[in-house]
C-alpha positions as CSV (number, residue, x, y, z in Angstrom):
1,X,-54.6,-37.7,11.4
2,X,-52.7,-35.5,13.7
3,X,-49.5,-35.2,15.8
4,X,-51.3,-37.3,18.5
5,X,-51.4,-40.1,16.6
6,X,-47.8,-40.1,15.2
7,X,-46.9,-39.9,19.1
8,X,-48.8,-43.0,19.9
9,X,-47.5,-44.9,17.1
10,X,-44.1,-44.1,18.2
11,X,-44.5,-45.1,21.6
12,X,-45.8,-48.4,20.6
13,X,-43.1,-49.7,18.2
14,X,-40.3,-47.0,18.9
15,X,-40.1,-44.8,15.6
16,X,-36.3,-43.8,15.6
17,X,-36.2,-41.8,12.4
18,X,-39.0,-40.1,12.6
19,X,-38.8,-37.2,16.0
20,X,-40.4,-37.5,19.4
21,X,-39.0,-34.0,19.1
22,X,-36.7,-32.1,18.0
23,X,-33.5,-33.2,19.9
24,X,-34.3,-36.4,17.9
25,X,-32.2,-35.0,14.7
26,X,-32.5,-31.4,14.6
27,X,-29.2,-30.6,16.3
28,X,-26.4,-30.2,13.6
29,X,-23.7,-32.8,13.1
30,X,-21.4,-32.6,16.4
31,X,-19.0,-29.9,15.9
32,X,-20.6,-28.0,13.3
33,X,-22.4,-25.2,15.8
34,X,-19.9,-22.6,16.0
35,X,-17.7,-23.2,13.3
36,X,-19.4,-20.8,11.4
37,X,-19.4,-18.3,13.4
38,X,-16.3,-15.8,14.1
39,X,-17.4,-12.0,14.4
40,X,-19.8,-10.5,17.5
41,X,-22.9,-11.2,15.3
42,X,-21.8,-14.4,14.6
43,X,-21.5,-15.4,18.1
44,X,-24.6,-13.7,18.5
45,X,-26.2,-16.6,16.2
46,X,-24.6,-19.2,17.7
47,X,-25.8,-18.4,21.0
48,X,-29.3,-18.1,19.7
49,X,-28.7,-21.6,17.9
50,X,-27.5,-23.7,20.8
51,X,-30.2,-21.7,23.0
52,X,-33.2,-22.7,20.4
53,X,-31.8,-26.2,20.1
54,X,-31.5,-26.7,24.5
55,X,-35.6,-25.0,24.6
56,X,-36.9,-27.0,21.7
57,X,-35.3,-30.5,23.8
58,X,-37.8,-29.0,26.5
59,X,-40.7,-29.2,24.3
60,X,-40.9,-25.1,24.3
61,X,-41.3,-25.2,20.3
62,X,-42.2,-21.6,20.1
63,X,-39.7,-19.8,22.3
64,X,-37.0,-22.4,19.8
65,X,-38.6,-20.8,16.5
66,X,-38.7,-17.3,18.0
67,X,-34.6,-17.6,18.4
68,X,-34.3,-19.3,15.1
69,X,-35.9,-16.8,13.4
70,X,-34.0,-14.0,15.1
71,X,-30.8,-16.2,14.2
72,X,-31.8,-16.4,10.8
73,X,-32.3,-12.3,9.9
74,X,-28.8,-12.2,11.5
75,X,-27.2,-14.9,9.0
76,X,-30.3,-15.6,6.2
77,X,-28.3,-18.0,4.3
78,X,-27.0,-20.0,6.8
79,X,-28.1,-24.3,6.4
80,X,-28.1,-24.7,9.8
81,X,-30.1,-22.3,10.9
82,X,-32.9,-23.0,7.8
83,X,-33.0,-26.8,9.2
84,X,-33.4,-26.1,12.5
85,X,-36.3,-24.0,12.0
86,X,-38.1,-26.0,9.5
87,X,-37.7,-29.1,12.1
88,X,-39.3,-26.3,14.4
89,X,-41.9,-25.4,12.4
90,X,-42.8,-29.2,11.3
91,X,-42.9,-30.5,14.8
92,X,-46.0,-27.2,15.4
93,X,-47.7,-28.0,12.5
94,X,-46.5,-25.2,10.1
95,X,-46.2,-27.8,7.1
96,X,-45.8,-25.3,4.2
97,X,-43.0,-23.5,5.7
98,X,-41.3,-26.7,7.1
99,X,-41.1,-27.6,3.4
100,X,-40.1,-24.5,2.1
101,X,-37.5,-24.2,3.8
102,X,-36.0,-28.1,3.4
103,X,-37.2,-27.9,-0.2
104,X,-34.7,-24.4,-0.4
105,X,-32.0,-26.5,1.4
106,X,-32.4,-29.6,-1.0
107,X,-31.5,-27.6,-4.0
108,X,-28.8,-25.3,-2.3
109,X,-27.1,-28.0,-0.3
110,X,-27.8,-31.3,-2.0
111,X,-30.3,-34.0,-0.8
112,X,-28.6,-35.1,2.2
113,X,-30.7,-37.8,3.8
114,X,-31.4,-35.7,7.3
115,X,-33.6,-33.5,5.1
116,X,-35.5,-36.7,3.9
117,X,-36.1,-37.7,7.7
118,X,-37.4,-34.1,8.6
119,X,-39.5,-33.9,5.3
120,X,-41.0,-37.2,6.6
121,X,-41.9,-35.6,9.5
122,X,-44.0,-33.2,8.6
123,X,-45.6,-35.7,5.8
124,X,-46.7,-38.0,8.6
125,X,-47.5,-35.1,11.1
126,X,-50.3,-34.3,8.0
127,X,-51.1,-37.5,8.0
128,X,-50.0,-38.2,5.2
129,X,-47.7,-41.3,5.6
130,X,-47.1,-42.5,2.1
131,X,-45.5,-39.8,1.3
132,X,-43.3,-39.9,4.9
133,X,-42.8,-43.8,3.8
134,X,-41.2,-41.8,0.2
135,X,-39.1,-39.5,1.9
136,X,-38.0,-42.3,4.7
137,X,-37.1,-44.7,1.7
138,X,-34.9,-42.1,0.5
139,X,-33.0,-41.9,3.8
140,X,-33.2,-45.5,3.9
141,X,-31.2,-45.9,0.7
142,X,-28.7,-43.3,1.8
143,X,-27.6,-44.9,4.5
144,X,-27.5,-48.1,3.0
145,X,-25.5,-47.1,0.6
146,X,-22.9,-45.6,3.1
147,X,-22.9,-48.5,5.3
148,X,-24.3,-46.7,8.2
149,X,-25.8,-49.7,9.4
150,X,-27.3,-48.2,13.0
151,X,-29.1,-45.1,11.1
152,X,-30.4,-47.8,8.0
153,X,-31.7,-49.9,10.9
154,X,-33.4,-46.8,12.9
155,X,-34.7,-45.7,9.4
156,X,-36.5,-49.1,8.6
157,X,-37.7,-49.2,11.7
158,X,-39.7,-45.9,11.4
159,X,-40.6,-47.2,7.7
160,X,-42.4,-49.9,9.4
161,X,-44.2,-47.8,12.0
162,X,-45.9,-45.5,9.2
163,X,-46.3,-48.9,6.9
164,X,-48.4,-50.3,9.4
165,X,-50.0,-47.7,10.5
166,X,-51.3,-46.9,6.9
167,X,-53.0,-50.3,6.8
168,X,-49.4,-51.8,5.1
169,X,-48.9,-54.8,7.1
170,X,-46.7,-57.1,4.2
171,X,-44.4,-53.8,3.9
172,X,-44.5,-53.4,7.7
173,X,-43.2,-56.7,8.6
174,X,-40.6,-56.7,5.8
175,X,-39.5,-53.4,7.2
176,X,-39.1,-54.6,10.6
177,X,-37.7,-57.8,9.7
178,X,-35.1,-55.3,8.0
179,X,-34.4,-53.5,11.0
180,X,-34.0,-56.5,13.5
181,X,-31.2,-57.7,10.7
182,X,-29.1,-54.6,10.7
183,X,-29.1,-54.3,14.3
184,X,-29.9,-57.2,16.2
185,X,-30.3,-55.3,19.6
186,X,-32.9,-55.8,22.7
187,X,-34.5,-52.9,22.1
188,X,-35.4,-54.0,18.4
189,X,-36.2,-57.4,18.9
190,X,-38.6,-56.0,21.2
191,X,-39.9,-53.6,18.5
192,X,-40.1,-56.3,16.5
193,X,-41.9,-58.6,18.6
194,X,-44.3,-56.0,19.5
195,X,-45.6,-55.8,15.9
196,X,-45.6,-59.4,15.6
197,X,-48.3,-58.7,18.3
198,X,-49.8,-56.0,16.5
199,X,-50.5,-58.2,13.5
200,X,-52.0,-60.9,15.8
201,X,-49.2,-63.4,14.7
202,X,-49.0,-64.6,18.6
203,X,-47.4,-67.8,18.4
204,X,-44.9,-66.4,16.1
205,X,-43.7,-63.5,18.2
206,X,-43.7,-65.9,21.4
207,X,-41.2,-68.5,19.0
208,X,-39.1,-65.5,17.8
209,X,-38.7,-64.3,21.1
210,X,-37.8,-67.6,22.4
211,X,-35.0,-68.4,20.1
212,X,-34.0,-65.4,20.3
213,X,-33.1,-65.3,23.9
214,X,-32.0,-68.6,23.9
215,X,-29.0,-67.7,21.0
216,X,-28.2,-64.7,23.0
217,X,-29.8,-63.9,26.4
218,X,-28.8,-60.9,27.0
219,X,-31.4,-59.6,24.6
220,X,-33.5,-59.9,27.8
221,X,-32.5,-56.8,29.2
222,X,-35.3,-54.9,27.3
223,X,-38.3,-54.3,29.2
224,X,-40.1,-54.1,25.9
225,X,-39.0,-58.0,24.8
226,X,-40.8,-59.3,28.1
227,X,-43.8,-57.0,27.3
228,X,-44.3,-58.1,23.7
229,X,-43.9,-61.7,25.1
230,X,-46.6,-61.0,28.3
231,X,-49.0,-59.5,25.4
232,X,-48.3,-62.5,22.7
233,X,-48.6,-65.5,25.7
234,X,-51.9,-63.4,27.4
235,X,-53.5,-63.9,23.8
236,X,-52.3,-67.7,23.8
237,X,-54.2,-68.4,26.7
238,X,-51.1,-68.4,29.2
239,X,-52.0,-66.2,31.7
240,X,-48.9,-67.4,34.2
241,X,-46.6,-67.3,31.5
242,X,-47.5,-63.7,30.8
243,X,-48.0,-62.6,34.0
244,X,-44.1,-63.5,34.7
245,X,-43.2,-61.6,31.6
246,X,-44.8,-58.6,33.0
247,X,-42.7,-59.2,36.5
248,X,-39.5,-59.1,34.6
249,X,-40.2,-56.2,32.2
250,X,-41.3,-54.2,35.4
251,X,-37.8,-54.8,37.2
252,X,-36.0,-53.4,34.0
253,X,-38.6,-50.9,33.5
254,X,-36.0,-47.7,34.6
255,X,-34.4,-48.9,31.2
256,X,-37.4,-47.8,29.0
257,X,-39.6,-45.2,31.3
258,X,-41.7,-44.5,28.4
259,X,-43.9,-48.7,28.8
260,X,-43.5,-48.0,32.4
261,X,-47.3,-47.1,32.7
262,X,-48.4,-49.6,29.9
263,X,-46.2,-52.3,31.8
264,X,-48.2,-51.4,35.1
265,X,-51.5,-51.5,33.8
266,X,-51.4,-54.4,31.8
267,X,-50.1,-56.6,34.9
268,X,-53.1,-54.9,36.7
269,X,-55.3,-56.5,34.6
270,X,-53.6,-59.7,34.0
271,X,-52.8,-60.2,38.0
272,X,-56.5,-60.9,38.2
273,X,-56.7,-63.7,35.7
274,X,-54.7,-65.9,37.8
275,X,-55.9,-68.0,41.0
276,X,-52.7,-67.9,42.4
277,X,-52.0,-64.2,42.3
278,X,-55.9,-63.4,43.2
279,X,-55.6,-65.3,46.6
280,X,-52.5,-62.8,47.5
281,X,-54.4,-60.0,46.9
282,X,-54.9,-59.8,50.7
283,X,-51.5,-59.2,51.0
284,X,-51.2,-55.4,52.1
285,X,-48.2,-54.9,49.8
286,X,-49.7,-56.3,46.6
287,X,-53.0,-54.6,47.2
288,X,-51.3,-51.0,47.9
289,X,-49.2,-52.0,44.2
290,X,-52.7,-52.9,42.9
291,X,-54.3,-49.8,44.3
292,X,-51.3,-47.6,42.8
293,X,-51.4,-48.7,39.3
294,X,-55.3,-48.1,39.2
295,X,-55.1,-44.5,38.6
296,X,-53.2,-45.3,35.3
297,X,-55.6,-47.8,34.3
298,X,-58.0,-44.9,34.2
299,X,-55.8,-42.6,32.0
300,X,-55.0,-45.7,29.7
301,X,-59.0,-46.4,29.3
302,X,-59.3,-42.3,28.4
303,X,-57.0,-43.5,25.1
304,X,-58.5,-43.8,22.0
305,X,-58.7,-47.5,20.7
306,X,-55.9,-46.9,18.1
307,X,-53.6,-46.5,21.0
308,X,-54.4,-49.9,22.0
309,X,-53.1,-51.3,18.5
310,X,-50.0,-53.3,20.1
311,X,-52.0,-54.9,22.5
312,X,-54.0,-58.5,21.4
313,X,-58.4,-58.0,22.0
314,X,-57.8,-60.1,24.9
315,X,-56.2,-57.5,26.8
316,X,-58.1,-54.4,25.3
317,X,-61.1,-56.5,26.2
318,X,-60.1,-56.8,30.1
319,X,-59.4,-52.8,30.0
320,X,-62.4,-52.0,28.4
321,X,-64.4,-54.2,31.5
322,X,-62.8,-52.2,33.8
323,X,-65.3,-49.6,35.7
324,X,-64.5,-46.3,35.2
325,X,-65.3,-45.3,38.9
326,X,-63.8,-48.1,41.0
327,X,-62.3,-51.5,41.1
């Protein structure tokens, strides 16, 4: 197990808890950069904090820890600083001082649930996702117990992620059933429809979705909701249906850039299953949208089959038919 993987799994069912990178929760609470800081040196720091914290946002992970680290010999018992860092460090791989340091900040400044959702990073960047699922429990509890309904619903969702990826697929669904309740948004109904999909319950994810919109059609304006539908009716046998599905999510897809590739490709393969659609290949526009997405068909085939896991064998089957040097 390695970082690669965590990515993928968060691209397919949108870990929230659990970093992209570090802008995801590294940044201290809003308003607390600065405070601390008063004399020359002290402004120093901050400038090295807020400059580690803009680079790190840029995925330039070593040039952050470099200005942590001079931040840190400058104030060495500052939190903020030793959180930073560790996040840092986690997000490169650097496991035993990630935990060193959040271990240190446990004991000094109490167990404050953002330390559980970093320490869960690095567990599941090792690979090791039970003990991420421990640490994101913690958090999970936290939150719940503050009534900070958004974060217990980000954090559950995350739970889920790791649940199913470590072959947990009860705990999984119970998670994400737990998300969808405590914040019944597009974007997690989506999510949550998407590992309906995962777990080959097809018919189910199509009904959820269905009521769903129908109480409240403005969950619709997820791209993701109309790809876990495409996926779940594609498996069902209704090509049409999904193929729709597909037309709608691509329209929203400026909403959620990160499916916009997975969107494109799996309407270039499922734009072939249907008479209709075949026949207007001839069409100069459609065959020049056709010809367009190709080139990420290729880079999606060049994924390893875990990164498929979302998507039903019907559709893995159609992109594994697809010749690697042509259409």
């Amino acid at each position: 197990m390695n970082r690669v993987f965590l990515s993928i799994v968060v691209v397919l069912f949108g870990g929230c808890a659990i970093a992209k990178n570090n802008s995801d929760f590294s940044v201290a609470p809003a308003g607390q950069v600065g405070q601390e800081f008063r004399s020359s040196t002290d402004l120093l720091v901050s400038g090295l904090v807020s400059e580690s914290i803009g680079i790190a946002t840029r995925g330039r992970l070593f040039d952050a820890e470099a200005r942590l680290r001079k931040a840190l010999v400058l104030a060495p018992s500052n939190p903020t600083i030793k959180f930073n860092l560790a996040v840092v460090l986690g997000q490169q791989g650097h496991a035993d001082e990630a935990f060193g340091l959040l271990k240190e900040l446990r004991m000094t400044q109490g167990d404050h649930p953002r330390y559980a959702l970093a320490m869960a990073d690095v567990y599941a960047g090792q690979g090791e996702l039970g003990k991420a699922r421990d640490e994101l429990k913690l958090a999970f509890e936290a939150f719940s117990q503050a009534q900070n309904w958004p974060q217990t619903a980000s954090v559950a969702r995350s739970i889920a992620n790791l649940a199913f990826a470590d072959g947990a697929e009860q705990e999984a669904l119970c998670y994400s059933h737990e998300a969808l309740f405590l914040d019944q948004s597009a974007a997690q109904l989506g999510y949550h429809a998407t590992m309906l999909v995962a777990q080959n319950q097809f018919a189910t994810a199509d009904a959820v979705l269905g009521e769903q919109l129908e109480l409240n059609p403005a969950l619709g304006g997820a791209p993701r909701v109309h790809l876990a539908r495409a996926l779940a009716r594609s498996a069902l046998g209704n090509a049409e249906g999904a193929l729709r599905e597909i037309e709608v999510a691509q329209d929203l897809a400026a909403l959620d850039p990160e499916i916009g590739a997975e969107m494109n490709v799996v309407w270039w393969l499922l734009q072939r299953q249907v008479p209709q659609t075949s026949e207007m290949i001839a069409d100069t526009k459609l065959q020049e949208s056709i010809e367009g997405a190709f080139p990420e068909v290729l880079r999606l085939k060049e994924r390893p089959t875990y990164g498929m896991v979302g998507w039903p064998r019907s559709v893995r089957t159609l992109l594994d038919e697809v010749p690697g040097e042509g259409m």
